[in-house]
MIMI-873758 format. One record per residue: residue in one letter; x, y, z of N, C-alpha, C in turn. Coordinates in steps of 0.1 Angstrom, whole numbers, plus 5000, padded with zeros to 4 digits. Each point is the difference from the previous one (the first is absolute). Last residue first. Layout:
<atoms>
aXYZXYZXYZ
...
</atoms>
This chain:
<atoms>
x556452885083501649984999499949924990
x496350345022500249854993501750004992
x496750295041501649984993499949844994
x495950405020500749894994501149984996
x496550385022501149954991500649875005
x495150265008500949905008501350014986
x496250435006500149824992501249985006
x498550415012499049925004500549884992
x502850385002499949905009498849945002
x502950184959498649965000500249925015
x503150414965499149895014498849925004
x503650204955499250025003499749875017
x504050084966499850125012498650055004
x501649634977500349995016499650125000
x497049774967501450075000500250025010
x497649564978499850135011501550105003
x497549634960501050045008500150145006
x496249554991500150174997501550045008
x497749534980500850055007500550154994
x496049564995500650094996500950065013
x497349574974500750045015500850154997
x495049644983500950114997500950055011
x496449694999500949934989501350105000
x496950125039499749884991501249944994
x501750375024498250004997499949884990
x504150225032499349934988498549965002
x505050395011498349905003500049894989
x504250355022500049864995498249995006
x503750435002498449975002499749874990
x505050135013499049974988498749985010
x506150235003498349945008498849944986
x506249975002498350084998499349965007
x505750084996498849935003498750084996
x506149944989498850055010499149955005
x503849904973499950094998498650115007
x500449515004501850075003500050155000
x495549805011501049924990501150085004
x494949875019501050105001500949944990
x494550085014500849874991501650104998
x495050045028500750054998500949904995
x494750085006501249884998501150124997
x494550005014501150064998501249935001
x494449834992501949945005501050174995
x494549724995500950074997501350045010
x495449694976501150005007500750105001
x495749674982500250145001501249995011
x497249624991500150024987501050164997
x500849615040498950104998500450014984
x504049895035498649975000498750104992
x505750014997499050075010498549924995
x504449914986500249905012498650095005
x501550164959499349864998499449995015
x502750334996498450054994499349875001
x504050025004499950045009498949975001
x501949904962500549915010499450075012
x500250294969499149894995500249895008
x503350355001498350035012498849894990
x504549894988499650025019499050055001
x500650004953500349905004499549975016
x500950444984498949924994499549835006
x504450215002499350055012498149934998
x503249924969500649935015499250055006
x500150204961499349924999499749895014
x502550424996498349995001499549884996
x504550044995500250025012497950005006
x502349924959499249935004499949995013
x501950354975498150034995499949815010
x502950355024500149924986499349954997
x500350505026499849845001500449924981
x499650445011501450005006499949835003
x496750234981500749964990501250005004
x495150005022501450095002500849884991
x494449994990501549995003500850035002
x495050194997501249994990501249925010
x494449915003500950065003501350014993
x497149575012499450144999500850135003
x500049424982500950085008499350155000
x498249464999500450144987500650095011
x499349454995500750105007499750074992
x498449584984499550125003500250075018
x503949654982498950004997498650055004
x505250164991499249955006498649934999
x503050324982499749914992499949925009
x497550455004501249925007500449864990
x497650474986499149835007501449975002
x497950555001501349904995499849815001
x497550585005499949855006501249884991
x499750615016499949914991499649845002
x497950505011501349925012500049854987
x497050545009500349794990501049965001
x496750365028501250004999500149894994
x496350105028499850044984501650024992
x499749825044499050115000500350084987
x501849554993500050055011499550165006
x499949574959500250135003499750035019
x501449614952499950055014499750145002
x499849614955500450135008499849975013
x499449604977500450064987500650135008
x498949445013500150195002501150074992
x496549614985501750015000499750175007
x496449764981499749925020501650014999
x497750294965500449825003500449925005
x500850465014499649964987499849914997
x500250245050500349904990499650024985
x501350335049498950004986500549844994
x501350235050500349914988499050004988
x500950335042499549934993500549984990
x501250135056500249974984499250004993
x499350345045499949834992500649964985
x500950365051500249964990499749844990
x501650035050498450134995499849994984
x503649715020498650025011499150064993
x504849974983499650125010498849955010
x501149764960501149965011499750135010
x495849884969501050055001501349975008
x495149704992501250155007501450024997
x496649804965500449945011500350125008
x496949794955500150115012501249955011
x498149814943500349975011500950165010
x496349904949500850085014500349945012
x497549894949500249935010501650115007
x495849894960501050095002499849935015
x496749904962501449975005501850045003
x494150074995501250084991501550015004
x497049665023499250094990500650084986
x501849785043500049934988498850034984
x503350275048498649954993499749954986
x503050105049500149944990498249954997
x504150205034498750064994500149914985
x502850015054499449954987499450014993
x503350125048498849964992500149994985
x502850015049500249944992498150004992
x500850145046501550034992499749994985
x496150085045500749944986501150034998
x498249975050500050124987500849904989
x499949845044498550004996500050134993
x504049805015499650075004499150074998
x502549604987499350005009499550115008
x502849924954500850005015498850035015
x498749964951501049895002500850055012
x494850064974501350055014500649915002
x497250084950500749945013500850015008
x495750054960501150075008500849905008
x496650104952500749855004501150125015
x495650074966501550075006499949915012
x497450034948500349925009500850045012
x496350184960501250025007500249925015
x496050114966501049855000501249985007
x496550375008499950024986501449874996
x498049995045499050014988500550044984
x503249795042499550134995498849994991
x502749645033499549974990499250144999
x504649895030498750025000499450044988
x503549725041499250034984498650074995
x504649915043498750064992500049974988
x503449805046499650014987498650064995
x501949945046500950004989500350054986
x497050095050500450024987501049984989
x499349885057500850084987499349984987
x499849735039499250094998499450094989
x502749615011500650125012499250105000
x500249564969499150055012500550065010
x502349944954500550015016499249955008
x498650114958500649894998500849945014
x495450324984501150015010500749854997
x496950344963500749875008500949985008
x495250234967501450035011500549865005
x496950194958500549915007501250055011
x495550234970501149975002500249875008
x495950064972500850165002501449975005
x496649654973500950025011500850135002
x494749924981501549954996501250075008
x494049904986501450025010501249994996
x494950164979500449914998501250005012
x495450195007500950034988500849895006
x496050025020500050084990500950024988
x499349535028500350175005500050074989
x499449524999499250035018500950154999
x498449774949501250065010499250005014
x497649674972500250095001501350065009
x499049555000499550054985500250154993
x500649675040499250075004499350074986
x504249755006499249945008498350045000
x504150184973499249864998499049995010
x501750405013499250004983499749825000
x502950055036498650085004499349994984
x504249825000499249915006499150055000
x502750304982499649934992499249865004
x501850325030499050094996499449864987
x503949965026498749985003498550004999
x504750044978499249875004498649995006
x501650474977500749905009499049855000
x501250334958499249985010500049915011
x502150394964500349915013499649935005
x499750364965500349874996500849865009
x498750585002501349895006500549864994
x496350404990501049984989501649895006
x494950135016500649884992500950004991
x498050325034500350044980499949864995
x499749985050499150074994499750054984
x502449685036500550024986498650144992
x501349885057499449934986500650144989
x503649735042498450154997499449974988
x504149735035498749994987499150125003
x504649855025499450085001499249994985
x503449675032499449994983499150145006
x504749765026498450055000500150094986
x503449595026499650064987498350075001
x502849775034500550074996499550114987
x498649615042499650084987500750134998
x501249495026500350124998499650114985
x500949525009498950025009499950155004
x502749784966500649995012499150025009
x499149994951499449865006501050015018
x500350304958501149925002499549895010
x497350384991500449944985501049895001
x495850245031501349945001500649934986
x496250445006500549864994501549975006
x495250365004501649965004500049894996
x496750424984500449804999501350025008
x495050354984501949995006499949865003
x496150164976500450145008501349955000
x495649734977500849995003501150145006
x494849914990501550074994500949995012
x495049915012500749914989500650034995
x499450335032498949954993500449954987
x503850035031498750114998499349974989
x504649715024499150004984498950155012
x504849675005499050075006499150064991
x504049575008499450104988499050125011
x504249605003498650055009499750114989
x503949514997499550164999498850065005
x502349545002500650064997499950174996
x498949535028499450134999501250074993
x499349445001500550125008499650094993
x498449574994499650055010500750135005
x500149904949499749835010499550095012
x501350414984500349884989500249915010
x497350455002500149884998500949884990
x497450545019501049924990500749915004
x495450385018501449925004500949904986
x496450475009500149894994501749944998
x494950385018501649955001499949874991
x496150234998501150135012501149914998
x495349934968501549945006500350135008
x494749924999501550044997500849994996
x495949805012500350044990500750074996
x499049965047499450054997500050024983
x504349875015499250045010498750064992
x504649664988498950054997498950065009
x505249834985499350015014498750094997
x503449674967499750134999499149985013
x504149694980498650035007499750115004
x503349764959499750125010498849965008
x504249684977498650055002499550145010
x503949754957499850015015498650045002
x503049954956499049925004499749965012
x504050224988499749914994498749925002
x501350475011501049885005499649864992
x495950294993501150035001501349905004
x495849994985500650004990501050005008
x495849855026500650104995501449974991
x494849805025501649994992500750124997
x496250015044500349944981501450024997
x496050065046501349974995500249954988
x497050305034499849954991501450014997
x496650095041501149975000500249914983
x496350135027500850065013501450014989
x494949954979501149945004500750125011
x495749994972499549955019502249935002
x498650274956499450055007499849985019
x502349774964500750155002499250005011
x497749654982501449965006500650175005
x496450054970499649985012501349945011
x501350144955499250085009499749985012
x500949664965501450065011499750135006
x496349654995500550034995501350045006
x496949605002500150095008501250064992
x495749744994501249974995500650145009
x496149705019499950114990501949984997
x495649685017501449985002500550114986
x495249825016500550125000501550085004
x498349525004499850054986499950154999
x503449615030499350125002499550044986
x500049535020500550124989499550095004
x501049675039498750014990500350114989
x502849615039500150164988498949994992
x500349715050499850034991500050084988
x499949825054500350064991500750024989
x497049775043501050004990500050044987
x498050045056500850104990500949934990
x495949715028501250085003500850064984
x496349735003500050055010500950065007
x498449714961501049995011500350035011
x497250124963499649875001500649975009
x500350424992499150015000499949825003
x503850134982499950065010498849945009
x500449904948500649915014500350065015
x497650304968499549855002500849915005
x501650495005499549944992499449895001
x501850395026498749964999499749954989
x504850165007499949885008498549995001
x503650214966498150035005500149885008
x503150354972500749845011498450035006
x500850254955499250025012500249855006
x502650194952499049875012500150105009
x503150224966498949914995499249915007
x501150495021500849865000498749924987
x501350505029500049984987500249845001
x500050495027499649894999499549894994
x503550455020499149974990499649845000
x501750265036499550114992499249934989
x502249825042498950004999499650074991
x504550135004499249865005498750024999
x503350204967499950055013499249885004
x503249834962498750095002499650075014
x504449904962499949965014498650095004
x501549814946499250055010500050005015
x503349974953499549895012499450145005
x501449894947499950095012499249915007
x502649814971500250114996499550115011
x501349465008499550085001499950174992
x502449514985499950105008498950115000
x500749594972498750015010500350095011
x502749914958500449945014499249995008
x497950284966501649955001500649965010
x495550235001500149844992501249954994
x498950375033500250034989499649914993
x497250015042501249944996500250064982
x497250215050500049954985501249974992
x498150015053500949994987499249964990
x498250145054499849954983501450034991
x498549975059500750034989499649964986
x497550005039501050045009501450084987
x493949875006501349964990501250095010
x495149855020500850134996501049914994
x496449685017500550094987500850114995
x502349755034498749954992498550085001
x504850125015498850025007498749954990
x504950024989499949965011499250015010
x501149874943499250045009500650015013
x501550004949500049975009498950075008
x501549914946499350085009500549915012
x500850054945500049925009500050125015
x498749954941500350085014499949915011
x498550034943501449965010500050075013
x495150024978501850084996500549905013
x499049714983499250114994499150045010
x502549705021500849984985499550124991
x500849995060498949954987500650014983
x501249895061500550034987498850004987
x500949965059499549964988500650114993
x500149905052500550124991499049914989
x498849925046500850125003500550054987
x495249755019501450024990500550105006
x497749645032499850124997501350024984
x499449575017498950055004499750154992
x504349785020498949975008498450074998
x503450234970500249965015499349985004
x500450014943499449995011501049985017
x499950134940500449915010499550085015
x498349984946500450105014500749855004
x498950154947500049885004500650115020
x497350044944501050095012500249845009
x499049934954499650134999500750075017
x501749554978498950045009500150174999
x501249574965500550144999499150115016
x498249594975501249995002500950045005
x495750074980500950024988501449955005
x495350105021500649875002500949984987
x497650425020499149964985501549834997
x500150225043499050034997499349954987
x503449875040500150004984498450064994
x503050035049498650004990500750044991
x501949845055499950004985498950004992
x502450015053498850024989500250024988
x502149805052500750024989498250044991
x500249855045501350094998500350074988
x495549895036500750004980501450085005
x497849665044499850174989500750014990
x499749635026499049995001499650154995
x504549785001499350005018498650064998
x501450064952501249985009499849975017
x497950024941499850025016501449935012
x498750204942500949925006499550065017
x497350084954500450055009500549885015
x498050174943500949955007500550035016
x496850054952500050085013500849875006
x498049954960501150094996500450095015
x497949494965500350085018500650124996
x496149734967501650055004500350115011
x495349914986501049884999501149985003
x497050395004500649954979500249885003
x499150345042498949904995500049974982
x502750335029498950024991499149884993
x503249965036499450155002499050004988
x502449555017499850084989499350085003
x503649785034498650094997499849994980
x502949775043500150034992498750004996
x503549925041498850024997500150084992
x503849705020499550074994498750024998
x503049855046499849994984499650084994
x500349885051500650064994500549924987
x496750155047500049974985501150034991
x498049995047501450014998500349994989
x495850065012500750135006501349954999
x497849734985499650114993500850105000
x498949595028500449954986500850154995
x496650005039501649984996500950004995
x495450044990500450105003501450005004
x498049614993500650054988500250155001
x498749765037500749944995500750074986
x496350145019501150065011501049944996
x496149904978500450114995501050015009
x498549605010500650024986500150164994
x497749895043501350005002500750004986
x495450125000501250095005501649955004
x496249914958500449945015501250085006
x497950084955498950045014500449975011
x501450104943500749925016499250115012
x500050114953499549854999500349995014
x502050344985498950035001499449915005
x504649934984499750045014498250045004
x501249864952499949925012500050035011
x500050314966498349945002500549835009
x504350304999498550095004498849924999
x503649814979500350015015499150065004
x499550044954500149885004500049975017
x501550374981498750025001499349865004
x504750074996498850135011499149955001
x503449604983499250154995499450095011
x504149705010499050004995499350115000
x505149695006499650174995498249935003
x503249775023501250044993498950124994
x498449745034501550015005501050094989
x495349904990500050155007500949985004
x498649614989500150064990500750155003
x498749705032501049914991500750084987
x495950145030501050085004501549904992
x495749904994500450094990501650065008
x497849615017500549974986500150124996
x499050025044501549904999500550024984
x495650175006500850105008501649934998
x495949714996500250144987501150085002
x499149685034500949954991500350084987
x497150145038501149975002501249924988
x495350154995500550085002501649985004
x497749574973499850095017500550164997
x498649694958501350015006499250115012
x496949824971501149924998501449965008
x495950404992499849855013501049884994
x499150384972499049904998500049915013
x502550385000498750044997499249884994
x504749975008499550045011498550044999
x502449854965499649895003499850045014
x500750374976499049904993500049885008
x503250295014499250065002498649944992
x504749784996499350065016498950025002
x501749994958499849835002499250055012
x502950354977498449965000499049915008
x504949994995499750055010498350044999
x502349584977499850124998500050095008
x501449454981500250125014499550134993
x499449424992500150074993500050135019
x499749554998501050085006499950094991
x496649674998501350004989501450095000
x495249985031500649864998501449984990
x497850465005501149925010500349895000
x497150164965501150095003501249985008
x495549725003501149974984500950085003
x496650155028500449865000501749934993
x497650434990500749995009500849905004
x496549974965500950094996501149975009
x496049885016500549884995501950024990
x497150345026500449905006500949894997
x497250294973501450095006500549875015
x496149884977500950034987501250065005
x496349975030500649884996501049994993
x498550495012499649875003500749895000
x501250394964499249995017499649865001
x504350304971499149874999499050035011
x503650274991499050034992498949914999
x504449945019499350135006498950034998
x502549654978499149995015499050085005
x503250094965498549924994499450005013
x504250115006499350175002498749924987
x503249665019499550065006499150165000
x501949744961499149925013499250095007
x503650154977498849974990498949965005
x504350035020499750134998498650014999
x502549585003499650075008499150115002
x501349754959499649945010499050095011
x503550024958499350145008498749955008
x502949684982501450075007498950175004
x498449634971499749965019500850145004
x497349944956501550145004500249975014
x496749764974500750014989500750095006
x497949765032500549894991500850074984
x497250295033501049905006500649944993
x496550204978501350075003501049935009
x496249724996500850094985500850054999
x497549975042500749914998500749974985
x497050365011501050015009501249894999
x495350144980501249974989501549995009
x495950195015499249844995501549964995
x500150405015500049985010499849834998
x499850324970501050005001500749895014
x495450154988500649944986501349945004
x497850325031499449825000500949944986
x500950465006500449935008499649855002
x498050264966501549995001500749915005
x495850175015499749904988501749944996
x499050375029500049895007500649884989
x500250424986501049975006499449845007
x496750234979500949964986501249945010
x496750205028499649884993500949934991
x502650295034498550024991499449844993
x503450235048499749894988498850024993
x504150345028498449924998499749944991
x504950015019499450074993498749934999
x503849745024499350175002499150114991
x502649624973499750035013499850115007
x500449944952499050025006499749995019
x504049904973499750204994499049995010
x501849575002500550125004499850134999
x497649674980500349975014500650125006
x500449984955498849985003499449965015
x504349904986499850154995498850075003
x500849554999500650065012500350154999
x497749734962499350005015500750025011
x502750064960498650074997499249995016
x504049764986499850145003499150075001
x500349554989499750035014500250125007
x498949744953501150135002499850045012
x497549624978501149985009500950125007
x495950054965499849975013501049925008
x498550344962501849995005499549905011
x496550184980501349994991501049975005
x496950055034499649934988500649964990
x501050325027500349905006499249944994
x500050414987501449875000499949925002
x495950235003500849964986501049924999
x498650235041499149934992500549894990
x502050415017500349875003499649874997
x498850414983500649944994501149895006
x496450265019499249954987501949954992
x500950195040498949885004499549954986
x502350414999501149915001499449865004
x497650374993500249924989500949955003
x498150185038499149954987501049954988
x502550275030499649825001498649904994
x500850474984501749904999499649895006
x496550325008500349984988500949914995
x499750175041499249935002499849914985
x504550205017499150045000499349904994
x504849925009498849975009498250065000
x505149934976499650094998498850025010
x501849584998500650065008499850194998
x497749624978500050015017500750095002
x501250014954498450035004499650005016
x504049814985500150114999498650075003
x500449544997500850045011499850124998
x498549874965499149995011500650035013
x502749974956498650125008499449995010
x503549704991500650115006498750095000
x498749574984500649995020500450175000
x499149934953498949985011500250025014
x503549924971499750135000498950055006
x501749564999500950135009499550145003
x498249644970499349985011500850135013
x498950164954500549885004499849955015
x499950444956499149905009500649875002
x500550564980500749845010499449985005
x499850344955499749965015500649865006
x502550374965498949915005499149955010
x499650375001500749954993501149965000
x497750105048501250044987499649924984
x499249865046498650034993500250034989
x503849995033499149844996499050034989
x502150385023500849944988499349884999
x497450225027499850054988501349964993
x499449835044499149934989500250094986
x502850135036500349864993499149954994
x499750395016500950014991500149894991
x497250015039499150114996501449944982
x502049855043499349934992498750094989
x504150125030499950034986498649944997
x503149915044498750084997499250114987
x503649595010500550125000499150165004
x498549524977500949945012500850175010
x498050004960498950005004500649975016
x503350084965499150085003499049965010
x502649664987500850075010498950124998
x497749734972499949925012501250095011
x500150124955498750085008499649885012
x504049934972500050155003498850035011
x500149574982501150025008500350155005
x497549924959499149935016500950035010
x501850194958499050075008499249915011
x503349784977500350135008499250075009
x499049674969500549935014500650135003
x498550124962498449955009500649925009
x502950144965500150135014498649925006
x503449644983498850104989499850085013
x504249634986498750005012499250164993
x504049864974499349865003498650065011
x502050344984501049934993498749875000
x499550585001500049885007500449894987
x499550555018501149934990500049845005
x498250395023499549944991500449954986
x501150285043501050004988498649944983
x498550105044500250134992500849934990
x499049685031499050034993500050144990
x503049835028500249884992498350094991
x501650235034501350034987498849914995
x497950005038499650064989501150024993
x500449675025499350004993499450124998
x503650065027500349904988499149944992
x498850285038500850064991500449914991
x498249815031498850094995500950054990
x502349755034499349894988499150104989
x501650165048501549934986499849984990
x497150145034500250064995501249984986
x497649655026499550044987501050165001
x503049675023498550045004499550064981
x502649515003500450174998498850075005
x500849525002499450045009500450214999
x501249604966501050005013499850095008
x497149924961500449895009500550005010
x499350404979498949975005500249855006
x503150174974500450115015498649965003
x499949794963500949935000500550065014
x496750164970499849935010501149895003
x501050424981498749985009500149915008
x502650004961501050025013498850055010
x498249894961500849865008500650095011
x498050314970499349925013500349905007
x503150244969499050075011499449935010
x501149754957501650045014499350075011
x497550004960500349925009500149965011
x500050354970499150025011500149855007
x503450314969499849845003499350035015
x503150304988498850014997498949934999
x505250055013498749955007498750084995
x504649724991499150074993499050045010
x504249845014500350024986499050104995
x499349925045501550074999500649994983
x496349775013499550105003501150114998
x500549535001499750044992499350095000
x502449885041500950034987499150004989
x497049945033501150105003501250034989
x496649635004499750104988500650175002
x502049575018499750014988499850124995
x499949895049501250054988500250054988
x496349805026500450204998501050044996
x498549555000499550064992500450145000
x501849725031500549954987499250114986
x498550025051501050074993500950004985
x495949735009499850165001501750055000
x497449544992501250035003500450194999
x496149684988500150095009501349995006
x498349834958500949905009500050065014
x498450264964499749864994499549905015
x503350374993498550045007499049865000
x503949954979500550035013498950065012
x500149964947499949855008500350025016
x499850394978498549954999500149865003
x504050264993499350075017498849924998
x502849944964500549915010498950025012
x499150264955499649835005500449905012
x501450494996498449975001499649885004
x504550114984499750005017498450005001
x501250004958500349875003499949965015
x499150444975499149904999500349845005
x503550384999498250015014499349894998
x503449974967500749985018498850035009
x499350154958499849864995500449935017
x500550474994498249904999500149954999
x504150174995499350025009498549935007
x501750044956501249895009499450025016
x498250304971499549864994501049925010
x501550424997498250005008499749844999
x503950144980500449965016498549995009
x500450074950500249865004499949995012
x499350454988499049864998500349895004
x502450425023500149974983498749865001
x499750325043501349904995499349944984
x499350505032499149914989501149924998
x500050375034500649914996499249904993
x497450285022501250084997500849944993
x497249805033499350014986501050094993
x501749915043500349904994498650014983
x501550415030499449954998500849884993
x502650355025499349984987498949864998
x501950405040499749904999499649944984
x502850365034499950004981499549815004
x500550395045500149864994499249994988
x502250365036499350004985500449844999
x499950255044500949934995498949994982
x501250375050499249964984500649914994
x500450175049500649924994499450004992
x500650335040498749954991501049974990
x501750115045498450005001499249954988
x505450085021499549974990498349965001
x504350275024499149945004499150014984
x505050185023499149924989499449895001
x503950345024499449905003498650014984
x504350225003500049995011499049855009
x501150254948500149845004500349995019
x499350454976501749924997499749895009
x495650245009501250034993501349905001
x494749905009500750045005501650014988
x493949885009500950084990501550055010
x494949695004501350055005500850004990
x495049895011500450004990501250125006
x496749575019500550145002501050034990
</atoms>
């Protein structure tokens, strides 16, 4: 809210421009030598960070190519070491992406070449849901061929999934694994893309290849043993998958796979399948995985058993939604319902939205693009939406929504999914919502009861605006939990404000706003500037700006104080200084064609002074068109109005000056006035004593004039 008040009574600050002179570090060119000295110190943090990668000592290394980055960093090197060097010490790929592409824009290479870039590039692409990306940097001139770079297309091809892609991602499995035939990457890759997927002649063939070669790989990568094994098994029939099995357990090897294969060949009971996966399921397992074992189970007491299990379930179950290989659906169970949901949708690290949960149901979440965090109290109606400035993650505007009005969630809580179904009882599950729409600040307006944002004012306080039918009608002010002001508004314009300014609990201060129709006010209130951002457009025809102020400082009721802001710039500042809901004391002052009149009463009552200023110095007086002289006290701004009885001694006025400035002080407020009588040897005076702001003036009243409406005073 934009507030204008005279002679420093109160000041309210709304809009802070700060100019920040930023100069570029390219701007600054350092002399040759210092470039060279430079490089020679990057180049040597290079060599340290590469024994240290060497040595997988990852921090050691990030040091390095951290200070040699800080000499030179153009040096594509450095770039990518400090890659993989936040890739050792488990950095998500969002971290990792941006630093290889510097290392690749700079293209300024030392010891390593951009073809380890770009593999490393297009393996976090493909890894990120890029892969379409990551083959065409691979394919790129140059081309890259190796065994990495093989593993990363092909990986990338499955995962592109059309019919075409795993055709050739099969005709070049092929291959690898031939060329490469210890790289045990390849046949668990191969396993894993193809599981669940229908098998072709070319796939089977594959799979038998891979399947003859089991014990090879054992002996050249035991430490991927498990993995490797068991999803061959899967692939094996008959005898061959037995004997597979056999071996898998005789060597304690563990999978959760293990279950549902060596339950389908008759190895393991329904009952012990159940013991061994649930070993696994204490801490996280797959959906889907859990889904084609509960399927498997015919015996009723083993389903009632692990229907038990279930309904108290409390760990994680974890999804790949899109079937890449990598998890990106998370979801923490608590007595057997989701407490906690999390999605990484393209797995960069970074979860796209994430809910929390009551027993089950969500009550709020948060999403990253667009930033907004939400609440629920009637799952799906939304209850509230913020959108956070992204400073301090304070909220800029908060949504309070009518109930049941709007209905909006990333998941559908679906308790008829396949482990329901296998169990027999309601357990429930977040299925994406894919017709999950972005919800604008329109539609929000449109189903809210109640909209709250930052505001300039007081220092960064908040308004909540009362919204009927996309309205505002009112709007409360906020600092932490106390109410400092109430606004009222006609069709989104803002009308009148009471403000407690002193925080006593008492609204003393009311704000009267009309619109600017000329736009010649240059006023625009706070509010009005939330309404445009928010919305884009003005919410009123013309623009607002503060017509007047009134102020009871008493709460007695009374009108203390007026201000009132004129269309053609004119400011008129009033004030009842003796409580009798009529002005004494006014002010004209327009900084247009800077001129400025101060008004008082007369010592009669009826009759007004005016003060004219010249450069904020009162210059004349006139009294119903009568000019009356003005004199300055050597006092400090005392002016005296009127001619002196020269029967006085000149510091006989200054004494008096003095006292009714001592008077004038002890009276509260920016406005004051005081008949004062001041006696001496040779007699006595009266003075109409005001002051107005900065200015104290004293009019000397002649006796042989009466004034029984003003009080006389004796200052001694």
């Amino acid at each position: 809210m934009s507030t204008r008040f005279s002679f420093g009574i109160f000041t309210f600050v709304f809009f802070l421009c700060i100019s920040v002179i930023k100069v570029s570090a390219d701007s600054i060119i350092p002399p040759a030598g210092v470039l060279s000295a430079n490089r020679r110190t990057a180049l040597r943090c290079l060599s340290l960070s590469k024994e240290f990668v060497d040595s997988q000592d990852w921090n050691a290394a990030l040091s390095q190519v951290t200070l040699g980055l800080s000499y030179d960093d153009s040096v594509s090197d450095l770039w990518y070491l400090m890659a993989v060097s936040h890739s050792g010490l488990g950095a998500q790929r969002s971290v990792i992406i941006p630093l290889l592409e510097n290392s690749l824009k700079k293209n300024n290479w030392v010891d390593y070449n951009r073809d380890a870039a770009r593999l490393m590039y297009a393996d976090v692409l493909s890894d990120t849901g890029e892969s379409k990306k990551a083959i065409e940097i691979l394919d790129a001139e140059p081309f890259v061929y190796s065994a990495d770079a093989e593993y990363v297309r092909i990986k990338a091809l499955y995962r592109i999934g059309d019919e075409q892609s795993v055709s050739l991602a099969r005709t070049k499995m092929e291959g690898a694994g031939r060329i490469y035939p210890f790289d045990t990457r390849f046949p668990l890759l191969f396993f894993k893309s193809e599981y669940g997927r229908p098998q072709s002649a070319a796939s089977s063939a594959i799979a038998s290849y891979f399947i003859s070669r089991v014990s090879q790989y054992a002996e050249a990568a035991p430490d991927k043993d498990a993995e490797l094994e068991i999803y061959a098994a899967s692939f094996a029939a008959g005898e061959m998958r037995v004997r597979m099995l056999k071996s898998f357990s005789a060597r304690d090897l563990r999978h959760p796979l293990y279950a549902i294969v060596a339950l389908d060949a008759n190895l393991l009971s329904e009952q012990d399948a159940l013991s061994y996966i649930c070993d696994f399921s204490d801490d996280s397992i797959d959906f889907d995985l859990l889904s084609e074992f509960l399927q498997k189970l015919g015996s009723d007491d083993v389903k009632k058993e692990a229907a038990a299990y279930f309904n108290s379930y409390s760990g994680v179950i974890e999804q790949d939604t899109d079937r890449d290989g990598l998890v990106n659906l998370y979801v923490k169970y608590g007595r057997g319902r989701p407490q906690t949901v999390f999605y990484d949708k393209n797995q960069d690290g970074i979860s796209d939205w994430s809910l929390a949960c009551d027993f089950g149901a969500p009550v709020s979440g948060s999403m990253k693009v667009p930033r907004m965090d939400f609440t629920w109290d009637d799952f799906p109606y939304l209850s509230s939406v913020s959108l956070p400035s992204g400073e301090n993650d304070i909220p800029s505007y908060e949504f309070g929504l009518v109930s049941r009005e709007l209905e909006w969630s990333p998941v559908l809580m679906n308790a008829g999914n396949s482990i329901s179904h296998s169990l027999g009882f309601d357990f429930y599950y977040p299925v994406l919502n894919e017709d999950l729409r972005s919800l604008s600040k329109e539609e929000l307006l449109a189903c809210a009861s109640s909209l709250s944002v930052n505001t300039n004012e007081n220092g960064g306080k908040r308004i909540k605006f009362l919204i009927q039918n996309g309205q505002t009608v009112s709007a409360e002010y906020y600092n932490g939990q106390k109410m400092y002001a109430v606004a009222r508004f006609d069709r989104n314009t803002v009308t009148m404000r009471v403000v407690d300014s002193d925080s006593d609990g008492i609204f003393e201060t009311t704000e009267i706003y009309a619109a600017d129709h000329g736009g010649t006010q240059n006023a625009f209130s706070d509010e009005q500037r939330i309404m445009q951002n928010l919305f884009g457009t003005s919410t009123a025809s013309s623009g607002v700006y503060l017509r007047m102020i009134q102020v009871d400082t008493n709460a007695d009721s009374i009108i203390d104080f007026t201000e009132e802001y004129l269309e053609d710039g004119t400011v008129v500042s009033s004030w009842d200084t003796d409580g009798d809901a009529n002005w004494d004391v006014r002010n004209f002052r327009n900084d247009k064609d800077a001129t400025e009149t101060a008004e008082f009463r007369n010592f009669d009552g009826k009759n007004s002074v005016f003060v004219t200023l010249q450069n904020k110095i009162p210059a004349s007086v006139k009294i119903n068109e009568k000019e009356f002289s003005v004199t300055k006290d050597i006092s400090e701004n005392f002016y005296w109005i009127g001619e002196k009885n020269p029967a006085f001694a000149g510091d006989f006025y200054s004494e008096c000056a003095q006292k009714a400035l001592e008077h004038l002080a002890a009276i509260s407020g920016a406005a004051a006035s005081a008949v004062l009588e001041f006696k001496e040897d040779n007699g006595s005076i009266r003075v109409n004593c005001v002051r107005m702001g900065s200015f104290n003036y004293g009019m000397i009243i002649p006796y042989s004039e009466t004034f029984p409406s003003l009080e006389k005073e004796t200052a001694e």
